[in-house]
Structures are given as C-alpha cells and as structure tokens.
FIFI-38120 format. One record per residue (C-alpha): residue number from 1; z, y, x. Coordinates in pm, 1 decimal, always signed. Layout:
N
REC / NUM / Z / Y / X $
...
END
This chain:
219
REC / 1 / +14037.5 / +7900.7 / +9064.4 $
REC / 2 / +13862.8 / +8221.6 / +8914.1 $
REC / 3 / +14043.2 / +8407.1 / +8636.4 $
REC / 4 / +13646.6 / +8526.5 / +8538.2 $
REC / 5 / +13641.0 / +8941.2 / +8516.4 $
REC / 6 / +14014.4 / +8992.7 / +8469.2 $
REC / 7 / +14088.6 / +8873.0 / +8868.5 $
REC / 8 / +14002.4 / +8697.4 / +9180.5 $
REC / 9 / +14175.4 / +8515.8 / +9432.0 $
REC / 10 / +14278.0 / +8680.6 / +9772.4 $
REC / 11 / +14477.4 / +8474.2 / +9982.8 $
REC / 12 / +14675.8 / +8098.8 / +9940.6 $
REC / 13 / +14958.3 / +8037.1 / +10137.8 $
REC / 14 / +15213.2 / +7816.2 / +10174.8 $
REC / 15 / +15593.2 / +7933.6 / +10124.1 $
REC / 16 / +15813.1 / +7672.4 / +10382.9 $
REC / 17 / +16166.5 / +7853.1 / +10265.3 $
REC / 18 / +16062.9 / +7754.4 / +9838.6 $
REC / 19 / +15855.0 / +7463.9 / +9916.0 $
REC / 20 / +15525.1 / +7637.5 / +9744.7 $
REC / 21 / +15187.6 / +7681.0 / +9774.5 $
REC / 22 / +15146.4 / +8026.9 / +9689.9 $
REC / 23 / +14793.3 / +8129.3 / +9518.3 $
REC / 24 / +14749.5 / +8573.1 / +9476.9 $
REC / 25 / +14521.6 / +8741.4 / +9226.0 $
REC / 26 / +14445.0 / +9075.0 / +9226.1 $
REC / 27 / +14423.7 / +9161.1 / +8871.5 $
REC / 28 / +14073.3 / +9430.4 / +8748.6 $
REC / 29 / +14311.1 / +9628.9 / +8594.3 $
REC / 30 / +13990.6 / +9826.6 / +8422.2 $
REC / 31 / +13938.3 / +9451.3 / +8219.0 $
REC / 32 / +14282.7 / +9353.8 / +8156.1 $
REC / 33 / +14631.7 / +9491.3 / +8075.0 $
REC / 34 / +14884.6 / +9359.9 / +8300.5 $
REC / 35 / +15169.3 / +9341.8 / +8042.7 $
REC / 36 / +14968.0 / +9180.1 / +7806.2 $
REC / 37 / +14900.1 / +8888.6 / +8104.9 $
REC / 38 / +15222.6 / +8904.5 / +8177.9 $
REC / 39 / +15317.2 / +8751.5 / +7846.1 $
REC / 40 / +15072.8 / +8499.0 / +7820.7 $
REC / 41 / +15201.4 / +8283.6 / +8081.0 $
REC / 42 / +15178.2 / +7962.1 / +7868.7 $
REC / 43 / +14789.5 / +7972.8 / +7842.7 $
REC / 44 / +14807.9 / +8081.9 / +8265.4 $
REC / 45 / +15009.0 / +7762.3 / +8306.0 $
REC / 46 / +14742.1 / +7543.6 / +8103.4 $
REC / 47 / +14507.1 / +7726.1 / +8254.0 $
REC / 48 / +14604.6 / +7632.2 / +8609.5 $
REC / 49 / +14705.5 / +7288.4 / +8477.1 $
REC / 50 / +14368.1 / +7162.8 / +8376.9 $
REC / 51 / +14161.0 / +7299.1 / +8636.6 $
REC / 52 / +14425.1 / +7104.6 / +8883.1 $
REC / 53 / +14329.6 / +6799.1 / +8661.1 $
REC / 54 / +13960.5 / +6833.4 / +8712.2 $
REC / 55 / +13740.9 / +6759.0 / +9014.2 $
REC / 56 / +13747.9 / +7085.7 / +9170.0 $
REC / 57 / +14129.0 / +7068.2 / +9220.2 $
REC / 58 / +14203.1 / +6741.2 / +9233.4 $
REC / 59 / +14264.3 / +6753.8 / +9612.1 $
REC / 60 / +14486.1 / +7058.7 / +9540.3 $
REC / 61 / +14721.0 / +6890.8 / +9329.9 $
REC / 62 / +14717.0 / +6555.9 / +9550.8 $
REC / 63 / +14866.5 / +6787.1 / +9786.3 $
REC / 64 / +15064.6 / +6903.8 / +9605.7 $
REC / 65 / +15229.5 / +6564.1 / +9477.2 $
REC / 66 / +15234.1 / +6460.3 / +9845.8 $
REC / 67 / +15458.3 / +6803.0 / +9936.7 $
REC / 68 / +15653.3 / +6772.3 / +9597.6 $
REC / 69 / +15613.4 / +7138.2 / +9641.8 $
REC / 70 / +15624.3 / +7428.5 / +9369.6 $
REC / 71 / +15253.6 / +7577.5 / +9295.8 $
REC / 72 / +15304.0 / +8008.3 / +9261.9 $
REC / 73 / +15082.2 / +8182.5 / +9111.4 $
REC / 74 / +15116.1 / +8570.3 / +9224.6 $
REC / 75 / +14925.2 / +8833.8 / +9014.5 $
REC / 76 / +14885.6 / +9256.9 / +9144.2 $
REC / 77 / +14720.6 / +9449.9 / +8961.3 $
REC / 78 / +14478.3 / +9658.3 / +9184.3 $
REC / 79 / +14592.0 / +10023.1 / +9073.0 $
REC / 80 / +14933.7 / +10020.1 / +8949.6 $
REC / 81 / +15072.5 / +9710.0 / +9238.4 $
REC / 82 / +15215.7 / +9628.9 / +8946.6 $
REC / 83 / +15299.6 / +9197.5 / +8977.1 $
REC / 84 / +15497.3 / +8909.5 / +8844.4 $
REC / 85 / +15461.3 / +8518.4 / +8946.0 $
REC / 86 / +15466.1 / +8205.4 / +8728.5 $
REC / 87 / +15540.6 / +7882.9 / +8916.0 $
REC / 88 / +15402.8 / +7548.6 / +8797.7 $
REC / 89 / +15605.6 / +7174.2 / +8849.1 $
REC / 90 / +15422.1 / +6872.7 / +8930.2 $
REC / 91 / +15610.4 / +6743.5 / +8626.5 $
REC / 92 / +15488.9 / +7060.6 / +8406.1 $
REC / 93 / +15133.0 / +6941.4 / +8528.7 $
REC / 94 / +15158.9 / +6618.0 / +8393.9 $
REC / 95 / +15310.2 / +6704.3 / +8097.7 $
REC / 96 / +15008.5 / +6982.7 / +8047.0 $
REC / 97 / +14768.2 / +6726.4 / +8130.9 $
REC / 98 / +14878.9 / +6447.3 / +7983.3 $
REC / 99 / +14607.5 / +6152.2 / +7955.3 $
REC / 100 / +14280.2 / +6321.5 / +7867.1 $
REC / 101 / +13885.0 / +6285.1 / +7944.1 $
REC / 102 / +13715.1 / +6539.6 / +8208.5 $
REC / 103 / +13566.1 / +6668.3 / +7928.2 $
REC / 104 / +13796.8 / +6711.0 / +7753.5 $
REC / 105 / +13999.3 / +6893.6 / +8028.0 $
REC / 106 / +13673.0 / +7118.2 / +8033.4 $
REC / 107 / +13758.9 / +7214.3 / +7707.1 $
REC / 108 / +14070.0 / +7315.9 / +7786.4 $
REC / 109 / +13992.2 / +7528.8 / +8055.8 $
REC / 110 / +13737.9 / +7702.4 / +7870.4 $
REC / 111 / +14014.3 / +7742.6 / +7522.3 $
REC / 112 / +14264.4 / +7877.1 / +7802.6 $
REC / 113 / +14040.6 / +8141.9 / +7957.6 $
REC / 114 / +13932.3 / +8270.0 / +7629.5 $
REC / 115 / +14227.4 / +8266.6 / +7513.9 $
REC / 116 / +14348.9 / +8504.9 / +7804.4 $
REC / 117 / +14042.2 / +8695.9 / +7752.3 $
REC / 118 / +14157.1 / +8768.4 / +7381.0 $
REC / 119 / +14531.7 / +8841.7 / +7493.2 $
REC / 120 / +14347.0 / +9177.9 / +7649.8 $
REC / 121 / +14214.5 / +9244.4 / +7283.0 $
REC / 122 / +14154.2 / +9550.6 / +7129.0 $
REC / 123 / +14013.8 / +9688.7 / +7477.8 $
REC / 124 / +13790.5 / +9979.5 / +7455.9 $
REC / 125 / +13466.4 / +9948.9 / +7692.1 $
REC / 126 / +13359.5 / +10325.7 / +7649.8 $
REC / 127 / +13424.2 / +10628.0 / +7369.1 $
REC / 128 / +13360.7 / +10473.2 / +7031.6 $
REC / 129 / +13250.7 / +10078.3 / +7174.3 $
REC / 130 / +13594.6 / +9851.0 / +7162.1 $
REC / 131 / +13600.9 / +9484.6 / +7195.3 $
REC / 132 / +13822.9 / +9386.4 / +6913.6 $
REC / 133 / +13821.4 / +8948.0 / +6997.7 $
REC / 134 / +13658.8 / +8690.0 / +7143.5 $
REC / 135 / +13710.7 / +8342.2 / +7051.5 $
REC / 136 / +13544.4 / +7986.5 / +7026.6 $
REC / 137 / +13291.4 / +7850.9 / +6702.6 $
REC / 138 / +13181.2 / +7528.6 / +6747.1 $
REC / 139 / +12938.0 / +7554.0 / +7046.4 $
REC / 140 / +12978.0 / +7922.8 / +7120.9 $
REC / 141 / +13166.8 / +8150.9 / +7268.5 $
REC / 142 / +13197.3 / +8497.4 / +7032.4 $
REC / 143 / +13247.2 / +8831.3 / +7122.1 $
REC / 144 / +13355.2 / +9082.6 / +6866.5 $
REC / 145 / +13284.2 / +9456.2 / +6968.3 $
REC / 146 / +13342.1 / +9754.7 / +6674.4 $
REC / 147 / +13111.2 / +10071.1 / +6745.7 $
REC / 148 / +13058.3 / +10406.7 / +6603.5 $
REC / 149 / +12743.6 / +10482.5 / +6448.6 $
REC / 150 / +12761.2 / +10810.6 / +6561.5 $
REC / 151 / +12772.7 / +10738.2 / +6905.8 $
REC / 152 / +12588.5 / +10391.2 / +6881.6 $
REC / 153 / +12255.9 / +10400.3 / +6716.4 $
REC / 154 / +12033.9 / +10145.7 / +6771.5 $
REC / 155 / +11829.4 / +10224.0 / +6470.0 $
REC / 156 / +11580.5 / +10315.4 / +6659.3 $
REC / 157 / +11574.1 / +10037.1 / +6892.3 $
REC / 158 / +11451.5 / +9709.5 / +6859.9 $
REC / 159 / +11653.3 / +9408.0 / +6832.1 $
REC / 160 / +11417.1 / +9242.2 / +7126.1 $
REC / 161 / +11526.9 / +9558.8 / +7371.8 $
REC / 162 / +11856.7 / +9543.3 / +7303.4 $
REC / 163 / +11879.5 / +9160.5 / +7333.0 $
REC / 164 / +11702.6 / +9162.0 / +7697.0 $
REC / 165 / +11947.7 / +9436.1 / +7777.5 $
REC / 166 / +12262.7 / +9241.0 / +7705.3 $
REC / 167 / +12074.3 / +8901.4 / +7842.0 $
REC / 168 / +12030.0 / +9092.6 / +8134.8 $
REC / 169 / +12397.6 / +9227.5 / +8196.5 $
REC / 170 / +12509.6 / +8879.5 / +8117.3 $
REC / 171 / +12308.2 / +8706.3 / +8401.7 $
REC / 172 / +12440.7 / +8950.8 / +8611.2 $
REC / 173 / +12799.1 / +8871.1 / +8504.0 $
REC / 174 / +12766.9 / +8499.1 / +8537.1 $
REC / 175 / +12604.4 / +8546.8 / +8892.6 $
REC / 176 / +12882.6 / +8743.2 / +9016.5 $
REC / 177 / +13123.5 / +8476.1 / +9237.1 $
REC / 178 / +13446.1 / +8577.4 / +9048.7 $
REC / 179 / +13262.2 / +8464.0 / +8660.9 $
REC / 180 / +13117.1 / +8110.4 / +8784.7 $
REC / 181 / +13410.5 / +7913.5 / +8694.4 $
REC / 182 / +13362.1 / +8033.5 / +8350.8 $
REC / 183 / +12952.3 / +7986.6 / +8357.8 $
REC / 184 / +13026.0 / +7604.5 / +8511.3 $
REC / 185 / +13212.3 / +7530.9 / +8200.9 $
REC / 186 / +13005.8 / +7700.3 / +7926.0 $
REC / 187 / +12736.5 / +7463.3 / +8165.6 $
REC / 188 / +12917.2 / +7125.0 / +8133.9 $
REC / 189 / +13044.4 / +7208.0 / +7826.5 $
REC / 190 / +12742.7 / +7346.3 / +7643.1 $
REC / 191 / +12839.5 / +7601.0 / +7533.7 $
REC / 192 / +12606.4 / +7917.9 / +7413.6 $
REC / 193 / +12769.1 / +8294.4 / +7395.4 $
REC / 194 / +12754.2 / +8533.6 / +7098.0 $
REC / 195 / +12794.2 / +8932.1 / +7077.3 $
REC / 196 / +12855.9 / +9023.2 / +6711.3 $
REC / 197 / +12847.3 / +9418.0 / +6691.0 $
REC / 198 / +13035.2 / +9573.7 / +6409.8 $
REC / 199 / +12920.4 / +9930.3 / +6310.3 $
REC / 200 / +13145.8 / +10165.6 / +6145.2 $
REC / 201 / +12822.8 / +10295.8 / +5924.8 $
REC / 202 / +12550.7 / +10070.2 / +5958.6 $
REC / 203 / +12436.6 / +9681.0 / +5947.9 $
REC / 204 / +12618.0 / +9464.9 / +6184.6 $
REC / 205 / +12398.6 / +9319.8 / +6512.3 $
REC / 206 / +12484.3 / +8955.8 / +6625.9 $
REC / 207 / +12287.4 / +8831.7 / +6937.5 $
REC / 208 / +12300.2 / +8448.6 / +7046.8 $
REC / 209 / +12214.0 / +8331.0 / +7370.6 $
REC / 210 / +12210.6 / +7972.2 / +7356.9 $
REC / 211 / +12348.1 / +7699.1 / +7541.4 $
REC / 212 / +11973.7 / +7619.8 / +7719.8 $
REC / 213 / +11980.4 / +8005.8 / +7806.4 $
REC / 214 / +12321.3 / +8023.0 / +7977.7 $
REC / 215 / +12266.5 / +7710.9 / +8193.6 $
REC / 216 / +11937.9 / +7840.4 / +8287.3 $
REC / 217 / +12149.3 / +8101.5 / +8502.7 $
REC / 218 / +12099.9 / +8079.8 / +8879.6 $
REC / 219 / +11840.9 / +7805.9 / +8865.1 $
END
C-alpha cells in the first residue's frame, strides 16, 4: 500500500518470533515530519484498515486471518533513521471496517490519506510558498498554499500558463509509482483536485482540475 509522496514501501516480511507480517516505509522526510506521523497513528491504522478491506488487499488480510498473525507497520525516515511501528489486530480490522460498501471503503482511504497529508500542515515548499491544508469539498480534493507577493508574482502571467504548469507537475506526480494509490481513488472515486493560492498582497488564484482531467492520467 502507497503512503502517496510522504513514503514507499521497501521490504514485507514475516516476523515467526511475534507472529507478524511486517510491512517498512521509508518515510520522504523532505514531504513529511516524522513526529507529526508519529502521532497520527489512528488515521495510519484506518488507513491500513480499509485498503486491507478493499480488493487490492483482500488476499493480504485472508492471510492474515488464516496466520491469526499481528500486521506491523515499520516507518524510517530516510535522513534522520528516525522510526516507530504501529501494529494492527485482525479484531482492530474488523472493528475499523465494520460492514461498509467498496465505495464506501474508497472513501475512506482517500479521507485517511488526506488526512495524513494535512497532519504535515503548515509545510513550507520553498522561501515565501507554504502549504497551509489540504482537505476534502464535496468532489475535490483542496490544496491551500499562502505565498508572498514579493517573491510570487504572477501578475504578469496568465492564468492559462500557470494552470498548464501545475497540470503538468500534477501528471507527473500521479504517474510516479509511489502516488497511484492515491490517483486510483480520486479515479474510482471521482474525485477532481483544487490548488487555492493565497497571496499575502494580491488576489487569491484557485485552479480546478476536474474529475474527467485526473482520470485522464496515464491513458
């Protein structure tokens, strides 16, 4: 299961002294704060939960059941080897899960990694550009960035430039192996994505890529 741009998966083993599959992340520790992760371990565990629940890991968790083994998850972040582990009960699952529709366990996923995404909020991309939230409304996906108008003019720019610029690094994004997960379920879901640009000085910018536009990626 991808974690998006905060981490990927390296290695899953299986622990025979705890009983546990044991599933490592290397945590981007550019995109995400590692104490900040480290107390969201509620929205991991619902993270993990659902995606167990849903087609792709289905056969994870029957093994799981099967083994009535522990599932680990083990996160490092890549420059400080930093870690900590969360572990996840087949009874936890259930209890996560309960009785829901696939798409409705979609949802969850997606309200999960956002979430986790917004745990690394404020988070500051460059000098004077910080991404203050992102969040769900209605059928979209919203980032909030604040920016200097100093440092960020885009008076002079047009709206169409600057659009095919961010359409551009998004494809990009969503192309990349470690962000598919979250492109599938924008897909299934869909679900468009917003950037709303707050200026210290100027007129705020909001650009919306809709829900057509992001499963058009990789076809």
């Amino acid at each position: 299961m991808s974690l998006g741009s905060l981490g990927w998966m390296v290695s899953m083993e299986y622990d025979s002294n705890e009983n546990a599959a044991v599933l490592t992340y290397i945590l981007d520790e550019k995109q995400t704060d590692i104490e900040n992760l480290r107390n969201a371990t509620e929205e991991q565990k619902i993270l993990m939960a659902n995606y167990l629940d849903s087609d792709d890991g289905k056969d994870i968790r029957k093994y799981l059941a099967e083994a009535n083994a522990l599932l680990k998850l083990k996160f490092i972040g890549d420059k400080s080897n930093s870690q900590y582990t969360i572990s996840l009960t087949d009874t936890e699952i259930k209890e996560i899960i309960g009785k829901s529709k696939q798409e409705d366990n979609y949802q969850r996923q997606l309200e999960s990694l956002v979430s986790l995404t917004n745990k690394q909020c404020p988070q500051q991309i460059a000098e004077g550009f910080v991404m203050t939230g992102t969040f769900i409304e209605g059928k979209y996906v919203v980032n909030e960035y604040e920016l200097d108008s100093q440092t960020y003019d885009f008076s002079t720019n047009s709206i169409d430039s600057l659009r095919a610029n961010v359409w551009r690094g998004l494809s990009e994004q969503f192309s990349l192996p470690a962000n598919q997960n979250e492109h599938s379920l924008l897909a299934k879901l869909g679900f468009g994505v917003k950037y709303e640009y707050k200026f210290s000085a100027s007129d705020d910018i909001i650009l919306t890529f809709s829900p057509e536009e992001i499963r058009s990626i990789g076809q």
